[in-house]
C-alpha positions as CSV (number, residue, x, y, z in Angstrom):
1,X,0.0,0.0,0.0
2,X,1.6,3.5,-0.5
3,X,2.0,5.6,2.0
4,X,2.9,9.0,2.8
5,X,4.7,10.0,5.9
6,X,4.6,13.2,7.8
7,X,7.6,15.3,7.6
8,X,6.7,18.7,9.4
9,X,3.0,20.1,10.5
10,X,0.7,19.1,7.5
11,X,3.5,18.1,5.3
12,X,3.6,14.3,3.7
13,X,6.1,12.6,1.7
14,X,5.9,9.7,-0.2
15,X,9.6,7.8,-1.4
16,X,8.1,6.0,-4.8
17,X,9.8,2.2,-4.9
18,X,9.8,3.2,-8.9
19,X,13.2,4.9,-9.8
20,X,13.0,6.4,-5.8
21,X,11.1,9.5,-6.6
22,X,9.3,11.7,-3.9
23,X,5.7,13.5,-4.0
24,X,4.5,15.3,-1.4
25,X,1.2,16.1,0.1
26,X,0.9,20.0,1.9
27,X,-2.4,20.0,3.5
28,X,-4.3,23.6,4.4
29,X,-7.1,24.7,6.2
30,X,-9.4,24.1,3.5
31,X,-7.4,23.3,0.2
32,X,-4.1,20.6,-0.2
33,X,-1.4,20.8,-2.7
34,X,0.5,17.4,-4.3
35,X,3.8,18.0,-5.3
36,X,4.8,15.7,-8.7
37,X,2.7,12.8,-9.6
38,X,4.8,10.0,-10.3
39,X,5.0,8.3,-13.8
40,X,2.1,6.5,-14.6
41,X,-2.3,6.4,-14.4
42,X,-1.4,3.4,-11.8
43,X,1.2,5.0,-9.7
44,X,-0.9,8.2,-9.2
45,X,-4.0,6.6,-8.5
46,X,-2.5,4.9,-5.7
47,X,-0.8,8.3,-4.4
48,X,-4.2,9.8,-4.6
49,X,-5.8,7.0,-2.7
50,X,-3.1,7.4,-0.1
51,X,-3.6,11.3,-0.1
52,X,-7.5,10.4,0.4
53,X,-6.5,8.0,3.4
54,X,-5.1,11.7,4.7
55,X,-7.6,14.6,3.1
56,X,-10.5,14.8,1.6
57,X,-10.0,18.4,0.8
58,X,-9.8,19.9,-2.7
59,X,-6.4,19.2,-4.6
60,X,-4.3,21.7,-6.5
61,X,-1.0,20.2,-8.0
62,X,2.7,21.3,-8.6
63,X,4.6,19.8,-11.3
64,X,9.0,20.7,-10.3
65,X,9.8,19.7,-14.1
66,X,8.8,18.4,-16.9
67,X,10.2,15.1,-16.9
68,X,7.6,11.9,-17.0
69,X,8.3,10.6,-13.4
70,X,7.3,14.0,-12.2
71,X,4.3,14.6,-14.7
72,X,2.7,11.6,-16.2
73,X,0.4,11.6,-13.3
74,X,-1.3,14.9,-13.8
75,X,-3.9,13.5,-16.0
76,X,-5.0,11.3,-12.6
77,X,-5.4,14.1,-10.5
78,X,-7.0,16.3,-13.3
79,X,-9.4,14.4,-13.8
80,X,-10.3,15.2,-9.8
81,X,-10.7,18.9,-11.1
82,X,-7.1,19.8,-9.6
83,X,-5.3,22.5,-11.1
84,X,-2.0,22.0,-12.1
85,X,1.0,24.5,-11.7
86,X,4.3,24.1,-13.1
87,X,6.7,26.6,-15.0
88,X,6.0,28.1,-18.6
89,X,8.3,25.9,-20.1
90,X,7.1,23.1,-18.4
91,X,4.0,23.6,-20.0
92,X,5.6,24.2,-23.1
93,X,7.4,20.7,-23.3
94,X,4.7,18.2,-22.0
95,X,2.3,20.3,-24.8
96,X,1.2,18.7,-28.5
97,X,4.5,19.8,-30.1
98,X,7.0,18.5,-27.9
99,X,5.3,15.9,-25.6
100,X,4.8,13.2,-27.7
101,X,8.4,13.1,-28.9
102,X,9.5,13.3,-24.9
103,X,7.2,10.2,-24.5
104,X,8.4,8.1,-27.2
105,X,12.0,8.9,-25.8
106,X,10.8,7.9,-22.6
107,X,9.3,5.0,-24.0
108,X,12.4,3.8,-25.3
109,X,14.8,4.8,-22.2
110,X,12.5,3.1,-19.6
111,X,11.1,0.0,-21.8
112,X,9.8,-1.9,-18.6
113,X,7.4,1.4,-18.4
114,X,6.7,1.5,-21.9
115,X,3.1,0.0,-22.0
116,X,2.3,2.3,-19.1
117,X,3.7,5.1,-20.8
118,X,1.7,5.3,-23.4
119,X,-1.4,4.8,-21.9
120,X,-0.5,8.3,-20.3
121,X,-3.1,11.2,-21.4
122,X,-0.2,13.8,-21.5
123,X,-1.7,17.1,-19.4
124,X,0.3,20.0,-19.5
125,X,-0.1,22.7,-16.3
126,X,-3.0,25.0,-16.7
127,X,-1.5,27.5,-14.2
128,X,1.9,28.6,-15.3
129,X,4.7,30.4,-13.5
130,X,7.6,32.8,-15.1
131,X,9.4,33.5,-11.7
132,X,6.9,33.2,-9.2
133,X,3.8,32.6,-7.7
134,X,1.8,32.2,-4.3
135,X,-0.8,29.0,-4.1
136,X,-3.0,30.0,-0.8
137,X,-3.7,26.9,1.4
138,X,-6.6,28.8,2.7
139,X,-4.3,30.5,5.5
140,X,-1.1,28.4,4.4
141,X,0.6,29.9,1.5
142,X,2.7,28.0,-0.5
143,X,5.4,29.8,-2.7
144,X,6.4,28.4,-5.8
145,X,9.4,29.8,-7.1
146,X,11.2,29.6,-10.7
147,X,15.0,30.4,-9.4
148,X,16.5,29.9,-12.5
149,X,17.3,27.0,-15.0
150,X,19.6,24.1,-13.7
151,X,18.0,20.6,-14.3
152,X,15.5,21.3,-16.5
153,X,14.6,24.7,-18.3
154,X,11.2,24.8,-16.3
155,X,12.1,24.0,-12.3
156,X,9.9,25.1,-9.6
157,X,10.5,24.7,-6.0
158,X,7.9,24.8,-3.9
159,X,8.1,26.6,-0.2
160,X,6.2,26.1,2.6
161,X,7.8,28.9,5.0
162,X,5.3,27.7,8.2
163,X,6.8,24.5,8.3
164,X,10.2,25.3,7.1
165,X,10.6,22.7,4.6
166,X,11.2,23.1,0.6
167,X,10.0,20.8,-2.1
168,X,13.1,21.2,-4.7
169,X,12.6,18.6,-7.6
170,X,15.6,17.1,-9.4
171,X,17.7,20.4,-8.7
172,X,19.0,18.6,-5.6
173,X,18.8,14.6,-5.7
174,X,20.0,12.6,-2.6
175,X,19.6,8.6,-3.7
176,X,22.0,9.7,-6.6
177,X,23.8,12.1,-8.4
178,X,22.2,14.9,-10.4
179,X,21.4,14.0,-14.0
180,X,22.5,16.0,-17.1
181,X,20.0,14.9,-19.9
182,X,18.5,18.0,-21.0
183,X,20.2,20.2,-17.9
184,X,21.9,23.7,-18.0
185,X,25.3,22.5,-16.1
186,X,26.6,26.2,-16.3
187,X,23.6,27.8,-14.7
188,X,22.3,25.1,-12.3
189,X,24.9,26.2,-9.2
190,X,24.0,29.9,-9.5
191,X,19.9,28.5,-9.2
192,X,20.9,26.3,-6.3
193,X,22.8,29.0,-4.7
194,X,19.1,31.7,-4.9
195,X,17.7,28.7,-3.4
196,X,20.5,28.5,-0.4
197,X,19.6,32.1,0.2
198,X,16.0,30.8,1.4
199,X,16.7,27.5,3.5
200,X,17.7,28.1,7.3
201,X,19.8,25.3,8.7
202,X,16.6,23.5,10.1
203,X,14.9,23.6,7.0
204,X,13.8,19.8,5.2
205,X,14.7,19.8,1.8
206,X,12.5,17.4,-0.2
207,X,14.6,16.1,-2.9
208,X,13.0,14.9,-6.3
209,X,14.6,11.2,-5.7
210,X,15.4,10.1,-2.5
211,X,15.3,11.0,1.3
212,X,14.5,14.4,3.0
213,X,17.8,16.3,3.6
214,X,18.9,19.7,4.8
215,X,20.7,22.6,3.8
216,X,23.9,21.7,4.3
217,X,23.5,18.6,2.0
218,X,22.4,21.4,-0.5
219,X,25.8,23.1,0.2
220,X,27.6,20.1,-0.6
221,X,25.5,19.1,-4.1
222,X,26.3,23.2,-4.5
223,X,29.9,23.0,-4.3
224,X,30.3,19.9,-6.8
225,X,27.6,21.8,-8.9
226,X,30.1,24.9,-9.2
227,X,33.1,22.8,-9.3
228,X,32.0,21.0,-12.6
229,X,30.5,24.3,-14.2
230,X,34.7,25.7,-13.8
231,X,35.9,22.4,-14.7
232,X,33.1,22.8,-18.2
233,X,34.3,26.7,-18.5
234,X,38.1,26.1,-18.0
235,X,38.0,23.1,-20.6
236,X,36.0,25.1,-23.2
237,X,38.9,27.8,-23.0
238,X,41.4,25.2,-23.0
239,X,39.7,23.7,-26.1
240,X,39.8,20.6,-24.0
241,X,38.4,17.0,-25.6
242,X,35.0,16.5,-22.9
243,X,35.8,13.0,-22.0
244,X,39.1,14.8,-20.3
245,X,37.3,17.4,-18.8
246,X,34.8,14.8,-17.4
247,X,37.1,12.4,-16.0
248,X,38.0,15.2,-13.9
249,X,34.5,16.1,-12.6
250,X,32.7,15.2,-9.0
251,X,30.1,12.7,-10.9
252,X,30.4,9.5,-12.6
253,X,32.3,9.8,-15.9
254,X,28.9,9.2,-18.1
255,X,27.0,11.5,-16.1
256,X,29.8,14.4,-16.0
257,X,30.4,13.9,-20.0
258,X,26.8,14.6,-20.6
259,X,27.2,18.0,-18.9
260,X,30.2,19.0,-20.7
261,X,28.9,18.4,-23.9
262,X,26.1,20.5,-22.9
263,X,27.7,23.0,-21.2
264,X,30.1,23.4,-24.2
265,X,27.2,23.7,-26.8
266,X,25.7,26.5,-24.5
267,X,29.3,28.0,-24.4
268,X,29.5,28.3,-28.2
269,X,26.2,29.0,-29.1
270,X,26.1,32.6,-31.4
């Protein structure tokens, strides 16, 4: 049975057993907010059965990013008459021009999904963000803040300043290292360190895979974040090969030459 567990006052977290990633429940006087909704019509059906075990109140949604694990849920809880948040370009990306090439990608990457996949009636947020944005609880106000672009083009992070606890997405991972698939490597640390600037060091930091952490767990993603962005920008001046660059980086060598290809396209682009 899925489960959520409380983290702070009114704030639920649920650790997916599929590819570790987190949603989380934030429960106001007269409203509740889900943040991410999993990967498939099954999996969110059973997180909103297990977010019905905890509210019956009405349910407004947060997409962090675009990416399927996050997303491919929303039609579930749409269909419950929630409205769905997430960032412009989120919007823009899980829409009829890009979304069904993301999910045939997707598809392919994760074949053991694939059948569920497809089932998936892709549903874009309705309620989009540029930089910011307030979603009122009824008396709890949630802020969802675009601090920049690091994993995706389109993350949100969602902050719940009563409770002290922030809902981050992908731009800080804990049950492995960050991933570089369609990521801005040279922009991320600077949008990790805006959302330093907010955390206190009691906050709970709700990582998109993995458990709950804290600020100074941020600091240390931060640091090998910046580290790799100097490693990117020194090589690119160098006119360093990537796969030297990478072997130097703080992730794993696959991982690390992803971002340096990227980061040297964005580098060179006119």
């Amino acid at each position: 049975m899925t489960v959520l567990h409380e983290i702070a006052s009114g704030v639920h977290v649920l650790r997916h057993k599929v590819l570790d990633v987190t949603a989380t429940l934030i429960v106001g006087g007269e409203s509740a907010l889900i943040v991410d909704t999993l990967s498939t019509g099954a999996q969110a059906s059973d997180l909103l059965a297990a977010v019905r075990r905890i509210t019956d109140l009405p349910l407004a949604v947060l997409n962090t990013h675009h990416h399927f694990d996050h997303t491919f849920g929303n039609f579930v809880f749409a269909g419950e008459g929630a409205p769905i948040w997430g960032h412009e370009e989120t919007a823009v990306l899980l829409g009829p021009q890009h979304g069904p090439t993301l999910c045939a990608q997707w598809q392919r990457s994760y074949p053991e999904l694939a059948d569920e996949l497809a089932a998936v009636v892709l549903t874009p947020p309705d309620h989009t963000i540029r930089t910011e944005a307030v979603v009122d609880l009824d008396g709890r106000p949630v802020e969802l803040r675009h601090f920049g672009r690091g994993h995706s083009a389109g993350d949100v992070v969602a902050l719940v300043p009563d409770a002290d606890v922030a809902v981050v997405g992908d731009l800080i991972e804990e049950s492995g290292p960050p991933q570089f698939d369609d990521a801005y490597p040279l922009e991320w640390p600077d949008t990790v360190a805006a959302l330093q600037s907010r955390l206190t060091p009691a906050t709970s930091v709700v990582p998109g895979h993995g458990k709950v952490v804290d600020a100074s767990f941020v600091r240390a993603q931060h640091e090998q974040l910046a580290a790799l962005a100097w490693l990117i920008r020194e090589g690119d001046q160098d006119g360093a090969p990537a796969e030297r660059v990478a072997a130097k980086a703080p992730f794993p060598q696959e991982l690390s030459l992803q971002a340096v290809r990227r980061g040297y396209i964005h580098l060179n682009q006119p």
